[in-house]
TIBA-452608 format. One record per residue (C-alpha): x, y, z; chain. Coordinates in steps of 0.05 Angstrom, whole numbers. Layout:
% TIBA-452608
- east; north; up; chain
- X; Y; Z; A
...
END
This chain:
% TIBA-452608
- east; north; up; chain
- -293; -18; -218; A
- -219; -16; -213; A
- -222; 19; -142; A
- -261; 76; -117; A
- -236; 129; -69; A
- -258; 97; -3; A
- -220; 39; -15; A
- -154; 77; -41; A
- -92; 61; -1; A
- -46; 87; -37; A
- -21; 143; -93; A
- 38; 146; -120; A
- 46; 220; -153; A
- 101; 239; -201; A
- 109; 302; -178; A
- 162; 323; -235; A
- 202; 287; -293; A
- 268; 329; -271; A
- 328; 285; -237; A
- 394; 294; -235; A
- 425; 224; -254; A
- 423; 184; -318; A
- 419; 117; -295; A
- 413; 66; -346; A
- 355; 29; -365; A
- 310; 86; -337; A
- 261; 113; -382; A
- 285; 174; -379; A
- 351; 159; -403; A
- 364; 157; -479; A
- 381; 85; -501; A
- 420; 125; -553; A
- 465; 172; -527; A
- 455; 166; -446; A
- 418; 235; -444; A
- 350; 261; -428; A
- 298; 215; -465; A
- 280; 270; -522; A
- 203; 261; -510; A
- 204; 289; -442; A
- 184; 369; -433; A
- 212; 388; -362; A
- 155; 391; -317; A
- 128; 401; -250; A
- 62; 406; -217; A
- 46; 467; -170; A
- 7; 467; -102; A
- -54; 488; -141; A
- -47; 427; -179; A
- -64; 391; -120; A
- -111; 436; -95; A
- -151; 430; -163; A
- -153; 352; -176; A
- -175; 330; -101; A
- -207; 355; -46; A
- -188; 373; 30; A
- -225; 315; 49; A
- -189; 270; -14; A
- -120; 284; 25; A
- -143; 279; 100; A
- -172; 214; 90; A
- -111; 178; 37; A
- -71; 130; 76; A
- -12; 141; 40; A
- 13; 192; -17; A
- 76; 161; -48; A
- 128; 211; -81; A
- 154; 182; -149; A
- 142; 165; -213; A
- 181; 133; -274; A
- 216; 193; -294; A
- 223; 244; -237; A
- 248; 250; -177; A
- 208; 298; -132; A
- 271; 337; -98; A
- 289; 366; -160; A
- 238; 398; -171; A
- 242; 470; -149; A
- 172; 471; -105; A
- 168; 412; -74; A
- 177; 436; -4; A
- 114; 484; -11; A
- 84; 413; -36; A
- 104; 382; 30; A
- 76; 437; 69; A
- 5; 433; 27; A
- 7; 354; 43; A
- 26; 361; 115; A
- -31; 406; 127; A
- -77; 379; 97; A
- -58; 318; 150; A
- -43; 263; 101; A
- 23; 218; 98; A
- 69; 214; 46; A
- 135; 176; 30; A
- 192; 213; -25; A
- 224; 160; -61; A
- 291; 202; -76; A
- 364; 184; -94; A
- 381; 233; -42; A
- 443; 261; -87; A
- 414; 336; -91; A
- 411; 387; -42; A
- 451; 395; 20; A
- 438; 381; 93; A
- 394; 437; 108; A
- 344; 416; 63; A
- 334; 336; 95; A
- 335; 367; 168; A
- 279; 415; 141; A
- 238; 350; 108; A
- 254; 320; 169; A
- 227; 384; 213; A
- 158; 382; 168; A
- 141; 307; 177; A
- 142; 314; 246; A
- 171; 249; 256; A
- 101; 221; 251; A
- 112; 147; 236; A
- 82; 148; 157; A
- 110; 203; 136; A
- 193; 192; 99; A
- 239; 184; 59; A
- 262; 120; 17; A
- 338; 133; 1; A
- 346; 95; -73; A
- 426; 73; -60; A
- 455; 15; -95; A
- 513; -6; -75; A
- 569; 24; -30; A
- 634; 81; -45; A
- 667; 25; -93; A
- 595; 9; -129; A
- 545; 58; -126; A
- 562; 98; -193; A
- 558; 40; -234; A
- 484; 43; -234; A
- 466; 108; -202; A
- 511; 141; -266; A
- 522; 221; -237; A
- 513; 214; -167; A
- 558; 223; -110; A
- 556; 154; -57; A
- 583; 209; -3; A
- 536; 261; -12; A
- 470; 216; -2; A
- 499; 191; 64; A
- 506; 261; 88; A
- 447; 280; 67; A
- 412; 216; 98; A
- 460; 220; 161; A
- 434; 289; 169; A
- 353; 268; 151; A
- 364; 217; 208; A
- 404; 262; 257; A
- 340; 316; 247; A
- 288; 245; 272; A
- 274; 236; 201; A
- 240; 155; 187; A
- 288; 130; 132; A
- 295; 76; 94; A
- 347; 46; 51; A
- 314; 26; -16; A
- 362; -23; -69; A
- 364; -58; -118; A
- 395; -120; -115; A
- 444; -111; -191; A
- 488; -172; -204; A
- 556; -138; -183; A
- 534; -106; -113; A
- 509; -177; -86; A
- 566; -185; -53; A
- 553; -126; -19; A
- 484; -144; 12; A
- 510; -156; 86; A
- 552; -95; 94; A
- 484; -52; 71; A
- 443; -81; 126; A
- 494; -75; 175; A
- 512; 4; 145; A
- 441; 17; 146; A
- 425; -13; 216; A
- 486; 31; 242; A
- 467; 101; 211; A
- 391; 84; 244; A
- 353; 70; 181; A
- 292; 45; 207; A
- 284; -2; 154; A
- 313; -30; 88; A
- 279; -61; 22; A
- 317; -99; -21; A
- 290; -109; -102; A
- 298; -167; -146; A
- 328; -144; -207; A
- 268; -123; -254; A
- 311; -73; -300; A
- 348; -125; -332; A
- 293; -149; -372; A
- 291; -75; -431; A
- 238; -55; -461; A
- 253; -75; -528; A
- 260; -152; -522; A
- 243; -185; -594; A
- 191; -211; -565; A
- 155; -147; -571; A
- 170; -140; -644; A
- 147; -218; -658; A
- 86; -229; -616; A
- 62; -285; -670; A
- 130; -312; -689; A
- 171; -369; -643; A
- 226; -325; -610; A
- 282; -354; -583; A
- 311; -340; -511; A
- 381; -350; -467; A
- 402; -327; -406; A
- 331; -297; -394; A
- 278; -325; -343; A
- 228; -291; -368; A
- 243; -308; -433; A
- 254; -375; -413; A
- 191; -391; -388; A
- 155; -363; -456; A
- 188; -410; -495; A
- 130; -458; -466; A
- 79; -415; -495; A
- 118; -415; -567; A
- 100; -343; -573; A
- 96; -280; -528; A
- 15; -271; -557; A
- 2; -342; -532; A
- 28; -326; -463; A
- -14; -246; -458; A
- -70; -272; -484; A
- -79; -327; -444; A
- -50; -314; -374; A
- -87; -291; -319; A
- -83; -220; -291; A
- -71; -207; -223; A
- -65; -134; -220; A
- -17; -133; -166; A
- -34; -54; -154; A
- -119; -64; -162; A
- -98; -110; -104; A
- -78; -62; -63; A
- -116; 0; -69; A
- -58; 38; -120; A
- -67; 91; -172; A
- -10; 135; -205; A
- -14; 210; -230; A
- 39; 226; -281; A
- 82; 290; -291; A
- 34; 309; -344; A
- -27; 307; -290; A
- -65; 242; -320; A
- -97; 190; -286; A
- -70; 119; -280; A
- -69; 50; -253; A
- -8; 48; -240; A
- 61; 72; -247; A
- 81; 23; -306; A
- 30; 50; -342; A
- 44; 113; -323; A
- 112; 106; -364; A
- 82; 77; -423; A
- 64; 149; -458; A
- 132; 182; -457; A
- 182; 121; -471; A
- 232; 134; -527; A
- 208; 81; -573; A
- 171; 67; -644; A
- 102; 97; -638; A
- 78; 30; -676; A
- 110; -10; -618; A
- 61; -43; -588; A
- 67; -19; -515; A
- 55; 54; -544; A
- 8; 36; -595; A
- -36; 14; -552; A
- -48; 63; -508; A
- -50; 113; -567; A
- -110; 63; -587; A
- -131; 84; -512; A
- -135; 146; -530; A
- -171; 143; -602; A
- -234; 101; -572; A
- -243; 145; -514; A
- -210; 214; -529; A
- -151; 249; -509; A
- -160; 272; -442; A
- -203; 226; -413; A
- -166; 215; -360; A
- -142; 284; -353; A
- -133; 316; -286; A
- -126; 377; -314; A
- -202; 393; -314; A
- -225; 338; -278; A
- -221; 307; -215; A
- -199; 237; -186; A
- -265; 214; -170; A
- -286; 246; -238; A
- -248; 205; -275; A
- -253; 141; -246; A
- -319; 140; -255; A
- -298; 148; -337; A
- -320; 86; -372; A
- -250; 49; -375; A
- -232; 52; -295; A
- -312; 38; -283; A
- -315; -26; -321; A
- -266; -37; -390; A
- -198; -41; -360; A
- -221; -103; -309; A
- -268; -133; -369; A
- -196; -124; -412; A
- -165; -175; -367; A
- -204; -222; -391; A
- -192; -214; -458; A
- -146; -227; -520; A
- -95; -184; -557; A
- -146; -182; -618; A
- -201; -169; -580; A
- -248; -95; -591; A
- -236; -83; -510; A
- -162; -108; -522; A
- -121; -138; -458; A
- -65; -97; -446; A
- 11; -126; -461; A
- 31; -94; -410; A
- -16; -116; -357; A
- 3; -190; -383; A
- 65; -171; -372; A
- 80; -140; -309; A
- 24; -176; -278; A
- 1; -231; -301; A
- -4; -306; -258; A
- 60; -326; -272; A
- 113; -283; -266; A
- 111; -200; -241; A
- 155; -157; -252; A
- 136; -98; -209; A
- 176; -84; -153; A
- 112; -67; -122; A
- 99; -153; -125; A
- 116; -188; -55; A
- 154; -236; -88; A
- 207; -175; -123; A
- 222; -148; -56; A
- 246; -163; 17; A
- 238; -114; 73; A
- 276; -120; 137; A
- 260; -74; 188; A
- 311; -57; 245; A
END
């Protein structure tokens, strides 16, 4: 079984697709014109959402509820504070993953007020980069802003930490963050290996059976041993980085997944033949829309649903061509080799202050 409740460490909740900036390479950024990805419908869950799909007991007992997703960010949605509230008293803990670029002071000092600095319970403050940096990646927001609103987070005994991603033209900058974010009393920073840089839409996708070419691309690199991107998925190992550690993801659209990758998958704006869509649309022919639905059904409902229970592990194990098919994508972002999850040890360092 891919994990049951009791051993659940973690769930990461994408409480809403609405954000605020347009950074590139996100999936919910338009590859063609730098807008909204056209297959998202603004969304957000309500408390009863969360008082439907899990029970008092389901929140008391998680160790950690984790507030993000692939296409959301949680502050912009216009109810997530009555969401805080419902989490808070139901006595879990809960992280927001947030670019911090929304709101205004009041609103972090009134986060700050609910967690009650209780030492699992904060915000991660996504800021790449400093004033002469930041908006290169983070394409709308304002680099003064979040520090106010983190300065004031802090200043309220908020637990915050400084979340970035480590892009090619802020490396320089790695020192000065530390030291910034040791100074403003972040209580910790994480620092990601560049996993964004590798799109979606790499030919080896398109040519799974074909020799493909790479330069200037480790990943790429390192399939050229395999002559082809099938030899590689179907015979790597998976080593489900998130099975690992107790993870499971709920989209904006309340389904149930393994994680957040996955979780993405559905909505990307891409070819439905591509293969990364494709075949979770197969997902969805052999078992039936909905099955893992938490729209009528509950966690522990559906992972007890055939594919959680038993044919998602078995799939590991398997080939492209095979009936219980492995998944590209689990080959992909985790299989023996190389990971590209930030959620993999080996994409992140934490330093704690």
């Amino acid at each position: 079984m891919y994990v049951t409740i009791p051993d659940l460490n973690y769930i990461t909740i994408e409480h809403t697709n609405k954000c605020n900036l347009r950074c590139p390479q996100c999936a919910r950024t338009s590859w063609k014109d730098g807008k909204t990805n056209p297959n998202l419908k603004l969304t957000e869950l309500s408390v009863e959402d969360y008082k439907r799909f899990a029970s008092p007991e389901f929140y008391k007992n998680i160790p950690i509820i984790n507030f993000t997703g692939g296409y959301g960010d949680a502050i912009a949605s216009s109810n997530f504070l009555e969401v805080v509230k419902f989490i808070v008293d139901s006595g879990s803990n809960m992280v927001v993953q947030t670019n911090g670029a929304l709101r205004n002071n009041s609103y972090y000092e009134q986060l700050a007020e609910m967690f009650g600095n209780v030492e699992r319970r904060g915000i991660e403050f996504a800021i790449d980069g400093l004033e002469d940096t930041y908006h290169i990646y983070r394409k709308g927001g304002d680099f003064n802003k979040v520090m106010e609103h983190a300065k004031a987070y802090i200043k309220a005994g908020g637990n915050a930490r400084w979340n970035v991603i480590l892009f090619d033209h802020i490396k320089h900058q790695k020192e000065e963050m530390i030291q910034r974010a040791k100074d403003m009393g972040f209580k910790s920073m994480v620092i990601k290996k560049v996993t964004r840089s590798l799109p979606i839409n790499k030919n080896y996708y398109k040519n799974l059976y074909e020799r493909v070419y790479f330069e200037d691309d480790d990943f790429g690199s390192f399939l050229d041993k395999y002559g082809n991107y099938a030899n590689y998925a179907n015979t790597c190992k998976v080593e489900c980085v998130f099975k690992a550690t107790g993870q499971l993801c709920i989209d904006h659209q309340l389904n149930l997944w393994p994680c957040t990758p996955m979780a993405t998958v559905p909505y990307l704006e891409m070819d439905d033949d591509h293969i990364l869509k494709q075949q979770i649309s197969d997902l969805y022919k052999r078992y039936g829309v909905g099955f893992n639905s938490l729209r009528d059904k509950t966690i522990d409902e559906v992972l007890n649903h055939q594919w959680f229970k038993n044919d998602l592990e078995e799939s590991w194990e398997k080939t492209l061509d095979d009936e219980n098919y492995k998944l590209i994508l689990c080959a992909k972002t985790c299989g023996e080799h190389i990971k590209i999850t930030g959620c993999a040890s080996e994409n992140k360092e934490t330093i704690t202050f």
